[in-house]
C-alpha positions as CSV (number, residue, x, y, z in Angstrom):
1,X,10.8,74.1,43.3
2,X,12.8,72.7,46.5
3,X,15.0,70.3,44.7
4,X,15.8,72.9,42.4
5,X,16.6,74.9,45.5
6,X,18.6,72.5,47.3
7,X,20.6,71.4,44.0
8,X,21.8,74.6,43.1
9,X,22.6,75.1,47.4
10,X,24.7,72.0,47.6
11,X,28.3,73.2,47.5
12,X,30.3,71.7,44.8
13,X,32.6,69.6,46.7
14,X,29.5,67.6,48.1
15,X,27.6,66.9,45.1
16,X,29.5,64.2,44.0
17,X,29.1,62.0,47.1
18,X,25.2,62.9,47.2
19,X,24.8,62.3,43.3
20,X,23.0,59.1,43.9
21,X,20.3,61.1,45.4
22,X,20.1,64.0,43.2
23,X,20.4,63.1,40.2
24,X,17.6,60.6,39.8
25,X,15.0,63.8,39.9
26,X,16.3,65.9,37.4
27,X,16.0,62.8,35.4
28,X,12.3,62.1,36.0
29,X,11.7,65.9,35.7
30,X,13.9,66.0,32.2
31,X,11.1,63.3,30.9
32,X,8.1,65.3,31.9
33,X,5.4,65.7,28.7
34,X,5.5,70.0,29.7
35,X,7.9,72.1,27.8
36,X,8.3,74.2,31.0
37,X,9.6,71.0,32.9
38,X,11.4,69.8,30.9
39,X,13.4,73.4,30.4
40,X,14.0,72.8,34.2
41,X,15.2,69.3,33.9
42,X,18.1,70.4,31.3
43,X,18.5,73.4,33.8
44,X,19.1,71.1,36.9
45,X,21.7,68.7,34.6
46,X,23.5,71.2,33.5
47,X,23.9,71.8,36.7
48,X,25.4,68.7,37.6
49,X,27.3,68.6,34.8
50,X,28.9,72.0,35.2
51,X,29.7,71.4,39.4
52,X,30.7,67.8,39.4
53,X,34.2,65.9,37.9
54,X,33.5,64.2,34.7
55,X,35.1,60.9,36.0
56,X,32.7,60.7,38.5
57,X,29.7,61.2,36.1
58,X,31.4,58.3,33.9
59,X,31.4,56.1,37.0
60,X,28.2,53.6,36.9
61,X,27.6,55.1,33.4
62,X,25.9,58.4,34.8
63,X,27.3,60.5,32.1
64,X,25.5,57.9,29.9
65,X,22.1,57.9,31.2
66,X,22.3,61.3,30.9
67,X,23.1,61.9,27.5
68,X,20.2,59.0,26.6
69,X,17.7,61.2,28.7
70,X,18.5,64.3,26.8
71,X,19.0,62.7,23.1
72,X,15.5,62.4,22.8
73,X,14.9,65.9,23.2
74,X,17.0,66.9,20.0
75,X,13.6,66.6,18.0
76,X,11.8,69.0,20.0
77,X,10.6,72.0,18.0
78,X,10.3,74.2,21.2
79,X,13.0,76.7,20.4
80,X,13.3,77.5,24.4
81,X,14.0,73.7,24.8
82,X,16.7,73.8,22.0
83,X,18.6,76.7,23.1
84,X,19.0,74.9,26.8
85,X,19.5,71.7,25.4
86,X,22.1,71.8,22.9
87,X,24.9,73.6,25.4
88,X,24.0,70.5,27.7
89,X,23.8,67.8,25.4
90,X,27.0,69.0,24.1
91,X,28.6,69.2,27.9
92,X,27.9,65.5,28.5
93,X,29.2,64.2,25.0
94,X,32.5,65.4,25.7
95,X,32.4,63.8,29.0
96,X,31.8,60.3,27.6
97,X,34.5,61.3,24.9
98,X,37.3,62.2,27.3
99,X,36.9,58.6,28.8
100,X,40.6,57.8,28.8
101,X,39.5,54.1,27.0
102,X,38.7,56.0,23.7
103,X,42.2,57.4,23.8
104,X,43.7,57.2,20.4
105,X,40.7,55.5,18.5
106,X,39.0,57.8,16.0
107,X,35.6,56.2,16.1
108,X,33.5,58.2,13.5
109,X,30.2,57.1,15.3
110,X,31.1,59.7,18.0
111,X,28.2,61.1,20.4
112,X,29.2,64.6,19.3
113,X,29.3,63.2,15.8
114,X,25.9,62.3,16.3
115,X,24.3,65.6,17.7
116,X,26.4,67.4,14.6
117,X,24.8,64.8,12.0
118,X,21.4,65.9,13.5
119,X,21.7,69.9,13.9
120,X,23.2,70.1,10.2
121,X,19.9,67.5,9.4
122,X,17.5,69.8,10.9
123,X,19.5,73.3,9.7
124,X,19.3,72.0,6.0
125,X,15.5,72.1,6.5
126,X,14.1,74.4,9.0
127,X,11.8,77.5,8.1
128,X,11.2,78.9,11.4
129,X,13.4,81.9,12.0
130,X,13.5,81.1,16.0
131,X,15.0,77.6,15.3
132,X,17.3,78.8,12.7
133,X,18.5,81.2,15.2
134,X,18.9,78.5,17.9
135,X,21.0,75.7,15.3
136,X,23.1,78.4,14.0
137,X,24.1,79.3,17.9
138,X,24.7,75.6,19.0
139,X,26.7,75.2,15.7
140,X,29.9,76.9,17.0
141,X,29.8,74.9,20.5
142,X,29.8,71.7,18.6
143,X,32.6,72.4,16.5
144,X,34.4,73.3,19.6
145,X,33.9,70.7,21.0
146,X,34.8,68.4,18.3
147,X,37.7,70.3,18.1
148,X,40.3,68.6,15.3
149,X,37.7,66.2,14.6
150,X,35.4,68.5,13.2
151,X,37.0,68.2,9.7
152,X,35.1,65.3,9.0
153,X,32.1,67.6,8.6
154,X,34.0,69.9,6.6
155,X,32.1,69.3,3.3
156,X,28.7,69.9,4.9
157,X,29.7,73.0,6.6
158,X,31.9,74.1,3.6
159,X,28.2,73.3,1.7
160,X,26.6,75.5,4.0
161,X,28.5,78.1,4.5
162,X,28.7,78.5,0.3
163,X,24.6,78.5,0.6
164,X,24.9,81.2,2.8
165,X,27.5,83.3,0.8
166,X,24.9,82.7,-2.1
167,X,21.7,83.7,-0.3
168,X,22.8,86.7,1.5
169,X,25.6,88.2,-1.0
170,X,24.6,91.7,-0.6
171,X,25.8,92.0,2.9
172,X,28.9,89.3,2.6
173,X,31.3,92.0,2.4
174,X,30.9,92.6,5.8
175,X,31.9,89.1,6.8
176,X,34.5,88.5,4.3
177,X,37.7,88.5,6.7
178,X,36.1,86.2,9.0
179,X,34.9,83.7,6.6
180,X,38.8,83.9,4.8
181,X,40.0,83.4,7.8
182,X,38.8,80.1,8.5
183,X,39.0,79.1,5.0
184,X,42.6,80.3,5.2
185,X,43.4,78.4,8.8
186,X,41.5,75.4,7.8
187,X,43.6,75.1,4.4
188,X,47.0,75.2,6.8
189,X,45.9,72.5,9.1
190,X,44.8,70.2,6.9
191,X,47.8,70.3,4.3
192,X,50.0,70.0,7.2
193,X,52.5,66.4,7.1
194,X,51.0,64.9,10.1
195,X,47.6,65.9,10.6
196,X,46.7,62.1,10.3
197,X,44.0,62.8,7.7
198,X,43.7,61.0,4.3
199,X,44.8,62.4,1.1
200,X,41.8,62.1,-0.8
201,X,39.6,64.1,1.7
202,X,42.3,66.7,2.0
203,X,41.6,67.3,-1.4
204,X,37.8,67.6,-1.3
205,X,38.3,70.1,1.7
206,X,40.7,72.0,-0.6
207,X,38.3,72.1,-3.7
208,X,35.6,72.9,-1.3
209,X,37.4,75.9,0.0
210,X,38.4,77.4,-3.6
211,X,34.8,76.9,-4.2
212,X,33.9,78.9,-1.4
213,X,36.3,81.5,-2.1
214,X,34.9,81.4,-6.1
215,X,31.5,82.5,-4.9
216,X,33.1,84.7,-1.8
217,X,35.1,87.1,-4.9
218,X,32.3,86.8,-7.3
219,X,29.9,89.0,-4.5
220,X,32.4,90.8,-2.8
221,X,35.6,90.9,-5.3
222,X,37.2,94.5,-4.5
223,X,36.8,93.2,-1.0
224,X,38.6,90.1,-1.5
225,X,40.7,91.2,-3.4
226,X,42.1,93.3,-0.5
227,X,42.4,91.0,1.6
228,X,43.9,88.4,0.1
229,X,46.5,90.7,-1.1
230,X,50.0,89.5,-0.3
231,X,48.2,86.0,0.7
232,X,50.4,84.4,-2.1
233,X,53.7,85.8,0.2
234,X,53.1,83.9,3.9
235,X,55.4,81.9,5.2
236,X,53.9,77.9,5.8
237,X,54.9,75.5,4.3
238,X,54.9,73.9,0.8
239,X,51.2,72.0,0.0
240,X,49.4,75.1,2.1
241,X,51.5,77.5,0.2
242,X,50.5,76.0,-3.3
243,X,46.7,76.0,-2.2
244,X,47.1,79.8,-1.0
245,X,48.9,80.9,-4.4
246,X,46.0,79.1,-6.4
247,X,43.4,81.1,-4.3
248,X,45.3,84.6,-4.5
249,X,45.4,83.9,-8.4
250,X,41.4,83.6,-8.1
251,X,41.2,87.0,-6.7
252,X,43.0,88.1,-10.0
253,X,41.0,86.7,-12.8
254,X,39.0,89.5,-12.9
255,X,41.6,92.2,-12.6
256,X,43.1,89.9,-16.0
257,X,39.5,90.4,-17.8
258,X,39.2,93.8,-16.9
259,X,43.0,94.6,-18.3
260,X,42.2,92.9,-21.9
261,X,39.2,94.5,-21.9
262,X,40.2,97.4,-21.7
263,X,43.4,96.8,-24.3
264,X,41.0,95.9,-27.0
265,X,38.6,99.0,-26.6
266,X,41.3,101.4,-26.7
């Protein structure tokens, strides 16, 4: 297509000043009842997104038309549409985030907290393996995107990530050290003095975690058991290192059983 052509041929430094004229296109393309068109569309904003200054796409609420042209499309069920979509969608959310008059206000009705609410909404219930494949991909983007914030998902991710240690237990040993890792990590920045979030959901991400590492020993223990040997010994400081002794005593329940077991056969 020539505006496809000429976009992509515009150097960077001039497709700011010509936005007015190229952007309007990719937005009527984006809208376009083909799947094949509207792959393009998201092609061609991404585009723009990637090669122009997010100020600039903030001015004359660009960035926001943009992200209303594209919300639309998070209930497509074309999984080549979702997999172009979500890295895009997720580009122009932080845009209209970093707008310096949202500085210090933790709005929990976020754009990116809106995309997360809906990919968690349509993980929970998909069946198809191609859509699975394409939530559980945009997943980590959004997360990184949300960056601290993400902790206020951390019960629904906490829930799935326990329904995954349950479904797939066989082969969790495998990804045991990743998945303690972020427990472990999550544990520290949440029990630290100022992280600025309240006690009562520090605690749910707390029992959420032991809960995770319950199921994580119960299908993997000598793994486990490994690796969370010394855990009890690291140097943070004092709520993180109470939660991290309570977990490494988890690990030895079953070392316990199996010692009075075998004390009252012999």
């Amino acid at each position: 297509m020539t505006y496809w052509w000429i976009l992509r041929n515009t150097c960077k430094d001039d497709l700011g000043e010509h936005l007015v004229l190229l952007l309007p296109p990719a937005l009527f393309i984006v809208d376009d009842w083909e799947d094949r068109n509207k792959l393009l569309g998201i092609q061609c904003l991404h585009h723009i997104l990637e090669n122009t200054v997010g100020s600039e796409l903030r001015w004359y609420g660009r960035a926001a038309v943009i992200y209303d042209a594209l919300k639309p499309l998070l209930y497509s069920r074309e999984s080549k549409v979702l997999s172009s979509l979500y890295p895009t969608i997720i580009k122009v959310a932080e845009i209209l985030e970093a707008d310096p008059a949202k500085a210090e206000k933790l709005e929990h009705d976020s754009t990116l907290d809106f995309i997360m609410q809906q990919l968690l909404q349509e993980m929970a219930y998909e069946q198809k393996l191609c859509l699975r494949s394409v939530y559980t991909a945009a997943l980590p983007l959004l997360v990184l995107a949300l960056n601290l914030f993400a902790v206020r998902w951390s019960k629904e991710l906490m829930d799935a990530l326990q329904y995954y240690v349950k479904a797939c237990w066989p082969q969790v040993h495998y990804h045991a050290m990743h998945i303690l890792k972020m427990a472990v990590r999550l544990l520290y920045d949440v029990t630290e003095e100022d992280c600025g979030i309240e006690a009562e959901s520090v605690e749910v991400i707390m029992q959420e975690v032991q809960g995770l590492v319950v199921l994580l020993h119960a299908a993997a223990p000598n793994t486990v058991r490994e690796l969370c040997r010394g855990l009890q010994d690291v140097a943070v400081h004092p709520q993180c290192e109470v939660v991290l002794q309570s977990l490494h005593a988890v690990t030895l329940e079953d070392v316990k059983e199996d010692s009075r077991t075998s004390r009252g056969v012999k």
